[in-house]
N, C-alpha and C positions, 0 to 999 in steps of 0.2 A: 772657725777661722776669723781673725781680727778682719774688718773691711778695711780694706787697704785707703781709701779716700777720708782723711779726717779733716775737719774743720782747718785748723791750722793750718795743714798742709796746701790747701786752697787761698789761705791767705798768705803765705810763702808766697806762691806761686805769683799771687797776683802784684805784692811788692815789688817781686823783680819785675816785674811785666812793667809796673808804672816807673819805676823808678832808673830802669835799664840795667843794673847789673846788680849782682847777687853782693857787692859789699854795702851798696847804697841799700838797697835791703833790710841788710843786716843793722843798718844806723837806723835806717827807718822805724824797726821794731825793736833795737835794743839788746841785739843779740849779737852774737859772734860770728865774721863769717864763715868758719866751719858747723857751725850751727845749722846756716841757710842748708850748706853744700848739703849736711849729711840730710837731710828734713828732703831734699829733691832727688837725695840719691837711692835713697831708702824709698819714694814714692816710685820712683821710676822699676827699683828693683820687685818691690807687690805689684805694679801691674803689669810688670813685664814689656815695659813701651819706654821709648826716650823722650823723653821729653826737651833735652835742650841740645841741639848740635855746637859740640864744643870742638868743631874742627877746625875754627876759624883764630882771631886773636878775641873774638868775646862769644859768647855762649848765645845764641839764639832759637826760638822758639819754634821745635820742630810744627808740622802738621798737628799732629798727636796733642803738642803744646797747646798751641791755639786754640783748639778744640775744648780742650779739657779748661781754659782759661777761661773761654768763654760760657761755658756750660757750668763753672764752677762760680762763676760772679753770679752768676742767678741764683745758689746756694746760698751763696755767701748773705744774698740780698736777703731770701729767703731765712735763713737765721737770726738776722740782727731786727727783721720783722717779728719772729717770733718771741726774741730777747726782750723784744721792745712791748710785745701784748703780753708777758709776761709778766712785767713788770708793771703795765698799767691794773691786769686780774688783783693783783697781789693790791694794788693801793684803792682797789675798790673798782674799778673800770669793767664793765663788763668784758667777754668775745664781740657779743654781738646783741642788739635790741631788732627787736620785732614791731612794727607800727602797724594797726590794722584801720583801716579808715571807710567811714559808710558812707557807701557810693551815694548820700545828699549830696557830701559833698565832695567836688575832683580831689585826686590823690595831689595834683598841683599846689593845693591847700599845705601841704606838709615841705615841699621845697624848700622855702625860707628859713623855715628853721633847721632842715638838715641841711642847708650850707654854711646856716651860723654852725653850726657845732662842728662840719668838719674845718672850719677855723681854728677850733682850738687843739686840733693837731694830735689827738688821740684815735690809735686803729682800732675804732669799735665798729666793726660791722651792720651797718642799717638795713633793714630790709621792710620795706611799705607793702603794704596786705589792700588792695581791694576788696571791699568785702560787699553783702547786699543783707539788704532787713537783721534778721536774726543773725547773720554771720559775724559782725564784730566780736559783740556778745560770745559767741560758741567761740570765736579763736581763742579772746582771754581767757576764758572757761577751760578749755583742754589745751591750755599752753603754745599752740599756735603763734599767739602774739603776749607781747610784754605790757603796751599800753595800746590802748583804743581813743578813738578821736570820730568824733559825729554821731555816734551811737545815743539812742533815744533811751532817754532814763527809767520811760514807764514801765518797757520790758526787758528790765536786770531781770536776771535770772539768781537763785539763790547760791551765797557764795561769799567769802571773805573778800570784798570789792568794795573799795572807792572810788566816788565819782565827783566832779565838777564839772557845774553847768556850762554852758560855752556861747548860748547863745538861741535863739528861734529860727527854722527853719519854714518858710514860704511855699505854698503850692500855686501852680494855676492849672487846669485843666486844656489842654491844647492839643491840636491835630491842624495837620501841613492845609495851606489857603487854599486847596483845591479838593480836599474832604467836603462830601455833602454837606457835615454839619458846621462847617465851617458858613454858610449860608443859611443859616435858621437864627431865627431872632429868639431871645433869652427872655426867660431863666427857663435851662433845658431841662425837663425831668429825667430820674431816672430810666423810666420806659424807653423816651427816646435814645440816650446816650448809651443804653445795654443794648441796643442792635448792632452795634456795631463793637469787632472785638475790640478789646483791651490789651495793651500794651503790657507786658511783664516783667522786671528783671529777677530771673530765679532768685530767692534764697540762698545764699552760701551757705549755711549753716550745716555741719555736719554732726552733732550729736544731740544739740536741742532739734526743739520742731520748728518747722519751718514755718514761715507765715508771709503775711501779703496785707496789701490795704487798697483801697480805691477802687474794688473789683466789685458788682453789683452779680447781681443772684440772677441765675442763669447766664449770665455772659461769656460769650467766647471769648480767650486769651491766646496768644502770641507769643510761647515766653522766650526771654534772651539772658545771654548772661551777664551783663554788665547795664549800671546805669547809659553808659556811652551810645549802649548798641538800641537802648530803650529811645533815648533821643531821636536817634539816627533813623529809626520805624517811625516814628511819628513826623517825621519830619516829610518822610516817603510817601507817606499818606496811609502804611498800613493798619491805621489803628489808632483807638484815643488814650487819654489817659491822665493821671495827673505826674509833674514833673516839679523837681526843684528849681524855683522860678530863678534864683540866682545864676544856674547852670544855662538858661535857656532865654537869661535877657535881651543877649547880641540876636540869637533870632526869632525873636520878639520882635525888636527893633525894626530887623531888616525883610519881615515879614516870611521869615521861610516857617514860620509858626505864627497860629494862631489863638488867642485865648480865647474861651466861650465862657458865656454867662451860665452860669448851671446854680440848678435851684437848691441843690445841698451843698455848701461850704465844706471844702477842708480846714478845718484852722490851722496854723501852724503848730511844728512840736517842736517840744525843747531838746534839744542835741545833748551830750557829754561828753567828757570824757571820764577814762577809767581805769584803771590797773586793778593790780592783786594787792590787796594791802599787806604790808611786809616787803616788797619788791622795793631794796632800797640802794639799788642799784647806782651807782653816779651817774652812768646815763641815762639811764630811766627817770630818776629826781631831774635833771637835766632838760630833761624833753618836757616832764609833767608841770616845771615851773617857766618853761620858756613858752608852751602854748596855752595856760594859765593865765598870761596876760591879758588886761582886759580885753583890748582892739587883736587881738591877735586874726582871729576868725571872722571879722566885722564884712571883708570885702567877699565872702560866702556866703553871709547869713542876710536873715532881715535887717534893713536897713533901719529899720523904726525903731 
């Protein structure tokens, strides 16, 4: 059986709705007004419902009307959406991009450019990925994500991928001003700093291995799952650790952190970004040339 609600017929409907009568309608869309009549009378007759009480000297919009008017404009909205990401797939536009971002650095980092792009007024679906250590990496890897952003270039995994540098990332080792060791004079060795545990953000990664850095042999760990929640334990006092300094300069500043002198340095590493090469998507090139720019990452990264 034909489904009695078709396209058209919801835009009938809603002519007259705006327009107030079934001949303006009919001017509106270029049709004849028995055209309209029979398009409403034929709806009315499939679903069995009235739609317009014509007991008056103009036709007006039963219950059943309204209802179906308004239920039907969300269709209607709903189609000319579809029309319209149809038509951007076909010219090269993707559905939808995937951003996957390594908790160095906040997912905030990506903001600016996804509201430059939703400027230029194409519905492509964005969707930003927090990710931790290994996790970038594995989204692009298993498809997960389309392009990555912060991820560390030393551990690409094997794989048709390119990448561009973006810049150095900073560590400092730090626990909340009222941690013991926040009251020891430096440079801390490891001895002292593995008594106390360590702060952890799980690994994301779900089909490489997982890995970790800054954790000394035998030390006890804490783990969380977000850079955010890592901060937010050191801040409490439950733990040390090292932290991206750019992430944790304001409380630096304002003392709810501490830095310690500690006798092994982390240097800093270089970040990337990355996609699948082939992936030549217009919003993927899009994204890959708009945070490509030099200063894009600058107010995340090392300053120097």
């Amino acid at each position: 059986m034909a489904f009695p609600i078709t396209i058209d017929a919801l835009r009938v409907l809603d002519a007259i709705a705006r327009r107030g009568s079934f001949a303006a309608a009919a001017e509106e869309m270029h049709r004849v007004p028995s055209a309209i009549s029979y398009t409403v009378n034929k709806l009315e007759e499939d679903l069995d419902v009235l739609l317009f009480d014509r007991s008056g000297h103009r036709a007006t919009l039963t219950n059943a009307g309204h209802y179906l008017l308004e239920e039907g404009r969300q269709l209607l909205e709903a189609a000319n959406t579809l029309a319209r990401t149809t038509r951007r797939v076909a010219e090269g536009w993707e559905a939808s991009v995937a951003i996957a971002v390594n908790a160095l650095l906040p997912v905030s980092a990506l903001f600016p450019a996804v509201n430059a792009f939703n400027e230029l007024g194409v519905p492509v679906e964005i969707q930003l990925l927090d990710e931790v250590f290994n996790g970038p990496w594995d989204a692009l890897h298993t498809g997960r994500a389309d392009l990555i952003a912060g991820a560390t270039s030393e551990i690409q995994p094997q794989g048709d991928f390119e990448h561009r540098d973006i810049g150095q990332m900073p560590f400092v080792y730090a626990v909340a001003p009222n941690h013991p060791l926040a009251f020891e004079t430096g440079p801390l060795s490891e001895e002292i700093l593995s008594a106390w545990p360590a702060i952890v953000a799980a690994d994301s990664s779900r089909q490489l291995p997982a890995g970790s850095a800054g954790i000394f042999a035998r030390q006890r760990t804490l783990t969380v799952s977000s850079m955010a929640h890592k901060i937010e334990a050191q801040k409490a006092g439950m733990g040390v650790g090292w932290l991206p300094r750019p992430q944790v300069e304001t409380a630096l500043a304002s003392g709810e952190l501490v830095a310690l002198d500690v006798a092994t340095k982390r240097p800093p590493v270089i970040l990337c970004m990355a996609r699948r090469r082939g992936d030549q998507g217009k919003a993927i090139n899009w994204f890959w040339e708009h945070l490509s720019r030099p200063d894009y990452f600058d107010p995340w990264l090392d300053p120097a």
